[in-house]
C-alpha positions as CSV (number, residue, x, y, z in Angstrom):
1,X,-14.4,9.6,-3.4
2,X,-11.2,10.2,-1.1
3,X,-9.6,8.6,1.3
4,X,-9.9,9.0,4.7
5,X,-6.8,10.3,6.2
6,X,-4.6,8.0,8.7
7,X,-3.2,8.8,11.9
8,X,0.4,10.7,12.0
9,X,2.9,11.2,14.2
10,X,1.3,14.5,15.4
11,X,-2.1,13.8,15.6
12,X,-1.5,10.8,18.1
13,X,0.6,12.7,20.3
14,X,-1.9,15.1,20.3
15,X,-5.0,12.8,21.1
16,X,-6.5,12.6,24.3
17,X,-6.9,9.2,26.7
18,X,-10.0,7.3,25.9
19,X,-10.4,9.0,22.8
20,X,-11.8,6.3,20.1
21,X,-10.1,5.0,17.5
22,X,-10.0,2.3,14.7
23,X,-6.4,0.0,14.1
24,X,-7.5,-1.9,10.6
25,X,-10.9,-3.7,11.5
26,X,-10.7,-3.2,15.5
27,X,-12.6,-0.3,17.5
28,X,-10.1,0.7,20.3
29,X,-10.0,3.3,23.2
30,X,-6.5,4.9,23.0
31,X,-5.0,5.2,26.4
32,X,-1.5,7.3,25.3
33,X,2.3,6.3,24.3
34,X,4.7,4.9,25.8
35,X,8.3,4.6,25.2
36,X,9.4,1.3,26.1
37,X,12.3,-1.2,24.7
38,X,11.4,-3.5,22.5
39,X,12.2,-7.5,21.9
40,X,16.0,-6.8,20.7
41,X,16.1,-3.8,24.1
42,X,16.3,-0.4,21.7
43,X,14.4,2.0,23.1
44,X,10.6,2.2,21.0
45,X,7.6,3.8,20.9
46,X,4.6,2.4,21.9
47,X,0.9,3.1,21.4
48,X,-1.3,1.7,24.5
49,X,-5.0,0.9,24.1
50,X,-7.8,-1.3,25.4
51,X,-10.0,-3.3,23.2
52,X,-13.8,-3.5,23.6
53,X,-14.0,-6.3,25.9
54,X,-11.7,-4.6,28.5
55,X,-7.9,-5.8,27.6
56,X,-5.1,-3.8,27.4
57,X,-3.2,-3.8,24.3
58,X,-0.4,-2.3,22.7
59,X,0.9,-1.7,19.4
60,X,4.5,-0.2,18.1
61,X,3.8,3.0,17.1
62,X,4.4,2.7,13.1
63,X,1.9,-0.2,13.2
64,X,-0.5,2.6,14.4
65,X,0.4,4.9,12.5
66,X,0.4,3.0,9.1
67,X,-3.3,1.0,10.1
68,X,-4.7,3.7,12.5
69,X,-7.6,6.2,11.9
70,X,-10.1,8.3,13.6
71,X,-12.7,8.1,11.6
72,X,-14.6,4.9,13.0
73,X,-17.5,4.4,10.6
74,X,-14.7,4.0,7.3
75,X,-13.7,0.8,6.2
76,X,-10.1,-0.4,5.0
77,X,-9.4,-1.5,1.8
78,X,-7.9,-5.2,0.9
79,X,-6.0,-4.3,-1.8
80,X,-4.6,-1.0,-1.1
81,X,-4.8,-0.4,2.3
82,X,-6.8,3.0,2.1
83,X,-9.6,3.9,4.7
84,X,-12.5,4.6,2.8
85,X,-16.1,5.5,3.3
86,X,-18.5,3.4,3.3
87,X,-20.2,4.0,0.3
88,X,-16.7,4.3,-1.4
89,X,-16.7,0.7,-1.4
90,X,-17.5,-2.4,-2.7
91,X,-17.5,-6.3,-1.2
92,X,-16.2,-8.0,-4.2
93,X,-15.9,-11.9,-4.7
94,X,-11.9,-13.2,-5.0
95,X,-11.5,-16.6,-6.3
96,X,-8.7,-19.0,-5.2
97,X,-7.4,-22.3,-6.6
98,X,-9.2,-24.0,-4.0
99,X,-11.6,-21.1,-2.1
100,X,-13.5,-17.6,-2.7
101,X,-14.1,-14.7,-0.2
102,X,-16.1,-11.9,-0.2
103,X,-13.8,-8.3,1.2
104,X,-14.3,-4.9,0.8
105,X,-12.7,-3.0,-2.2
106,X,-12.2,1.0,-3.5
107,X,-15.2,1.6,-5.7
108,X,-13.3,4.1,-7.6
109,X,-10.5,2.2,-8.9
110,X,-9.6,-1.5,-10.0
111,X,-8.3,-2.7,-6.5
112,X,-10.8,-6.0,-6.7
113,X,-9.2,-6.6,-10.3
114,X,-5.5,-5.8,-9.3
115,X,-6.1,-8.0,-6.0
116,X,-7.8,-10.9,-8.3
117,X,-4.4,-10.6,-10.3
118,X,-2.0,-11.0,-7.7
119,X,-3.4,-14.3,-6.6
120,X,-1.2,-17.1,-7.5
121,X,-2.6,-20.5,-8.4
122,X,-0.5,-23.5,-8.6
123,X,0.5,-25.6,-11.9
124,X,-2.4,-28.2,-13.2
125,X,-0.2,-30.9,-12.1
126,X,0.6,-29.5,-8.4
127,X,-3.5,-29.2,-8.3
128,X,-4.1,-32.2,-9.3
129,X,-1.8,-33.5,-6.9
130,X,-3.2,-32.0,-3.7
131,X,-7.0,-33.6,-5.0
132,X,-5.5,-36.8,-5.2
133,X,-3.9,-36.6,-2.0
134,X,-7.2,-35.3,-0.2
135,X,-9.5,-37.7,-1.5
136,X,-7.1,-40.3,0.6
């Protein structure tokens, strides 16, 4: 059970137009980079793609990089961000003060548990608050 690499720097510059790839949960057809200035006018690098219904889109490069693979059948992790298998993962139930939801979690180690942890939940009295305001 490994992870499944993610894009760098080289491997991006070195992929081809119309090449597939995934960017967290979203199948896209890379179309090349860019460099372009950003919001604040320093010069950026930008990754250019087109989503599955036919829009263009573009990303900054280290948002590619850090969410990007080429391996389109693996799926992301909640907890710790690592592209996985398939079968290297489990959907897992997270409970929150006031909801649940089913993700997908690393079979091979506690991310469900650690991400279950991390939740905060708000005092009794802020809880009971927020009922007795929504039953209004």
């Amino acid at each position: 059970m490994h992870p499944i690499p993610k894009l760098t720097a080289q491997r991006l510059a070195e992929l081809p137009p119309g090449t597939p790839i995934r960017i967290g949960a979203q199948l896209v057809t890379f179309n090349g980079c860019s460099i372009r200035p950003n919001f604040k006018g320093e010069e950026q690098t930008f990754v250019d793609y087109t989503l599955p219904d036919g829009t263009p889109g573009s990303h900054f490069e280290y948002t590619v990089l850090d969410a990007g693979t080429e391996h389109l059948e693996s799926v992301r992790c909640r907890y710790c961000g690592r592209f996985r298998h398939p079968e290297d993962v489990v959907k897992s139930t997270i409970k929150h003060w006031d909801r649940s939801e089913r993700d997908d979690f690393c079979a091979d180690r506690e991310c469900a548990l650690r991400y279950q942890q991390s939740i905060r939940v708000p005092s009794h009295k802020r809880a009971a608050g927020l009922r007795i305001r929504g039953n209004r």
